[in-house]
N, C-alpha and C positions, 0 to 999 in steps of 0.2 A: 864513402863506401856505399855501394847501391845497397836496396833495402834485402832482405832473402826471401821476401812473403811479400807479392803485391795482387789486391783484388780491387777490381773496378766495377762497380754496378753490378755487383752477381745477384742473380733474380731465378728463385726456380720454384715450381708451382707440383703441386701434387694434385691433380683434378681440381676442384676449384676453392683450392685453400692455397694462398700464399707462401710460402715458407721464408724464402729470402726475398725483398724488396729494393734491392739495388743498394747492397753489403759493400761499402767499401774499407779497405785493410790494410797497414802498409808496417811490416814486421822489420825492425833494423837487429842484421847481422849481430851474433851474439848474445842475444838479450832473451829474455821470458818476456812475452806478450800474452796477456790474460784476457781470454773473451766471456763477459757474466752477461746474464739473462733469465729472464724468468721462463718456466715451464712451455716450451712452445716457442719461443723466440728464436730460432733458425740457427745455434750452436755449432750442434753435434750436425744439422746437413750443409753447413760451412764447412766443416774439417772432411765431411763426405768428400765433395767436390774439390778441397784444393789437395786430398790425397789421391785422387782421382776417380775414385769407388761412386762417383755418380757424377752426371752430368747436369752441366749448368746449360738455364735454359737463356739467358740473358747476360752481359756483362763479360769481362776475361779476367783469367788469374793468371799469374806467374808466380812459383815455386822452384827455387836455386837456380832463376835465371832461367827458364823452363813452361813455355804454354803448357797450361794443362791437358788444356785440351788438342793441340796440335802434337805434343813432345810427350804423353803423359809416361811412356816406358822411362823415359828420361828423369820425369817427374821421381818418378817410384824407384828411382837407382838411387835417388839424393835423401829419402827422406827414412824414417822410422815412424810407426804408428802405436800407442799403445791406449788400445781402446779399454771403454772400461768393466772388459767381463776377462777372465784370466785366457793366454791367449797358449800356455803352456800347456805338457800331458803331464796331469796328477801322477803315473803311474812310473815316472820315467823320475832321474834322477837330475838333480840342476846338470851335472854337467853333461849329461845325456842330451837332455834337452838343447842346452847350447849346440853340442855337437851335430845333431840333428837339423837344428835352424840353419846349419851352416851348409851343410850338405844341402839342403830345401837350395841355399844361395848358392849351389855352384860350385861351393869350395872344395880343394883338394882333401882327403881324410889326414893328413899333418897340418894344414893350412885349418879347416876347423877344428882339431884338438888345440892347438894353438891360440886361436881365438877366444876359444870358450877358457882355456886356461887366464887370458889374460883377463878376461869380463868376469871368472868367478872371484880372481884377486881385487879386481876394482871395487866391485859390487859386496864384496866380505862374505861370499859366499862358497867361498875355498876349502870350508873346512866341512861344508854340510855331507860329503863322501859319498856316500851310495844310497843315501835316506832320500824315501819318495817326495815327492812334491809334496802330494797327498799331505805329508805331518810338519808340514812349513807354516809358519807363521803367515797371518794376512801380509806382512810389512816384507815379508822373503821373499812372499810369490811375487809380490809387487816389482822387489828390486830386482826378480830373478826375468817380467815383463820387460823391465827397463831394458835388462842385459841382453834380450834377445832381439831388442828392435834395435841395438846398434852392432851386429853380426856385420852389418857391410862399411861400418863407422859413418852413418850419415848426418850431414850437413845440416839438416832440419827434423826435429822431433816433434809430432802432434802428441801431445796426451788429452786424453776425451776423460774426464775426471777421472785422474789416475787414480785417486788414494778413497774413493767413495766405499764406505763400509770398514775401515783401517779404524783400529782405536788409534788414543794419541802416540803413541810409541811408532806403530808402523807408520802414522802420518812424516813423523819426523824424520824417519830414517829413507821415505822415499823424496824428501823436501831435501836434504842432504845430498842425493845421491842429483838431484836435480841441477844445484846450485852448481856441484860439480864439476858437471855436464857443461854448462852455461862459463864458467872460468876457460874449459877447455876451448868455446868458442862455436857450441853448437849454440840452432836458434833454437827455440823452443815456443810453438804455440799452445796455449793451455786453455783448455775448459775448466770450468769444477762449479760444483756446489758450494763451494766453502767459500766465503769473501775472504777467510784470513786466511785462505790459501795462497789467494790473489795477492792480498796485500803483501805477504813473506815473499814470495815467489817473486812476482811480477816488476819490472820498470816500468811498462805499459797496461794501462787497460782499456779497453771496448766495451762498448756497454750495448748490448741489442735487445731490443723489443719489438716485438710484433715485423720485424724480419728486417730491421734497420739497423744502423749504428745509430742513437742517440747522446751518445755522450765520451770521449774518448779523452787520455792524460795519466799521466802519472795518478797513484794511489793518495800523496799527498796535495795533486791538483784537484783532485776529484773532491776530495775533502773538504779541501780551501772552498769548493763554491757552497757549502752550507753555514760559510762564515767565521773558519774558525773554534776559539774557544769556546769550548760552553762551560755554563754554570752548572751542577746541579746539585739538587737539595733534596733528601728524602725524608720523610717527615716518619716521628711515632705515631700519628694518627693520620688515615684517612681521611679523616672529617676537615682536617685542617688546610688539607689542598689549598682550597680556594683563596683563605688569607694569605697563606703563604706567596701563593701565586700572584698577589695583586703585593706581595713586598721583592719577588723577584725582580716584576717589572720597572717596578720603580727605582731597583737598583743597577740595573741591566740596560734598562733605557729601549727593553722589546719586547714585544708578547711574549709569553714563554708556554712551553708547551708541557701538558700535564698527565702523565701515568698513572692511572690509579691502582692498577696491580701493581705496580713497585712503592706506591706512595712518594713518588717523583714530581718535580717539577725541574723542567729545564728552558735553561735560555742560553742566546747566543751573548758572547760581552765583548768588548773591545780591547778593555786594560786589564786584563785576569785577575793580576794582583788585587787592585784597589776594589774592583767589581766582589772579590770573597772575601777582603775585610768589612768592606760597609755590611756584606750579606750576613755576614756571622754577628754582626753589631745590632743590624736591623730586626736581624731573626729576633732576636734576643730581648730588643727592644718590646717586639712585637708579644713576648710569651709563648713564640713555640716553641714545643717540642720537637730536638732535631735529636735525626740518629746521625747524618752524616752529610757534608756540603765537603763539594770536590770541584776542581776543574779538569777539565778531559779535552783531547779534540776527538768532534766527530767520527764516529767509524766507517767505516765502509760499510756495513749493511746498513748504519743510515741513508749516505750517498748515494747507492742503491732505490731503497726506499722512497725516497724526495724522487729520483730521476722516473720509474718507474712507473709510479704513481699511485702504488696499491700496497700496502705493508702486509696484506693475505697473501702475496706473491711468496714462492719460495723462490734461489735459483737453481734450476737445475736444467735436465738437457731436451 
């Protein structure tokens, strides 16, 4: 199956700062594909461009089979956008609003009550009646964005960090309504701030800085390249770091890397098991004091992190 998302060298300059540097992207039908990057790193003017709201100055994209730049009406008949400021009227009612998007598309006034009927059942938004936007929950407006970028049922969904500003409840219920989406057999490109968005969300990630792809793979490839399992070991004192530290390595067989606000030391190991019995043995031998020794794989805002290069980095758009 061809890919539904193809970008080759996309390059576009905003007077003389770079933004994108020859972005290449290649989304397979179906899936969530997650693009992270730090502050600046060319995101949110990737999703510009392949939804056609800006032109590329360098490079070609393709979206459901579709030049952007040559076909872009076409472009914009296949996809959905839900950017991340609310794109609904506070004052209107969800199914107002549905109805309204519909008409915006063209549709007949039965053909959009229709619609809207069938995205307020999906979305579980069926029962909110005549109540404004305005007194919906962050997680409603969200679901209710969702519902209105597939008014025409398309093929490909951009989300530009949908769920930013969402406590954990609205995150969830828009991470839900996503997966959904994705069973049904839409693509989904996603931004976000959140790495554990990525991770929950995504089969693929991209990883851009400074207007590149730097590093791309699955969530648990992306992981795999910082080794693996880690150790770690949190001490009751501070002070003790450093011995601790020089009995990690010895039992790990690696440098280990040391948090002092957590009172942490961590290392990569090979053999999990055997590596947290010597360490509990060693500690012990040693006279620390432990609050807590675990094994973990790395996270992704580790992986992040390592790829990047700067742990002051946030990611955002």
């Amino acid at each position: 199956m061809s890919p539904t998302i193809v970008a080759e060298g996309l390059r576009k300059r905003f007077g003389d700062k770079t933004a994108l540097d020859g972005v290449d992207l290649t989304v397979a039908a179906g899936t969530v594909h997650g693009v992270l990057g730090p502050n600046g790193a060319g995101k949110t003017t990737a999703v510009r461009i392949l939804t056609t709201l800006l032109k590329l100055d360098g490079g070609r994209a393709e979206v459901a089979g579709f030049d952007v730049m040559a076909r872009p009406d076409q472009v914009r008949a296949h996809i959905g956008l839900v950017g991340q400021n609310a794109a609904v009227d506070e004052v209107l009612s969800a199914r107002q609003n549905l109805e309204l998007f519909g008409r915006l598309y063209h549709l007949n006034t039965r053909d959009a009550r229709a619609r809207a009927t069938e995205l307020l059942d999906r979305f579980d938004l069926a029962d909110t009646g005549t109540k404004a936007v305005k007194q919906f929950s962050g997680g409603m407006r969200r679901r209710l964005d969702l519902a209105a970028s597939l008014i025409l049922r398309p093929r490909v969904l951009f989300l530009d960090e949908p769920t930013t500003g969402l406590d954990p409840r609205g995150r969830n219920e828009v991470w839900e309504a996503v997966r959904a989406l994705v069973r049904e057999g839409t693509t989904v490109l996603l931004t976000t701030q959140y790495l554990d968005e990525a991770d929950q969300l995504a089969s693929e990630i991209s990883v851009v800085d400074h207007g590149r792809v730097i590093a791309e793979g699955s969530p648990a490839a992306l992981k795999a390249r910082l080794g693996g399992d880690r150790l770690d070991v949190v001490l009751h004192d501070v002070a003790a770091l450093p011995e601790a530290a020089r009995v990690v390595e010895r039992v790990a067989g690696a440098a280990p890397e040391t948090d002092l606000d957590n009172r942490m030391v961590s290392a990569p190991v090979t053999d999990p098991l055997a590596a947290l019995g010597d360490a509990v043995r060693a500690l012990r031998e040693a006279g620390l004091a432990v609050e807590d020794v675990a094994l973990r794989r790395p996270t992704l805002d580790e992986v992040f992190l390592h790829l990047t290069g700067d742990e002051k980095k946030e990611v955002a758009a």
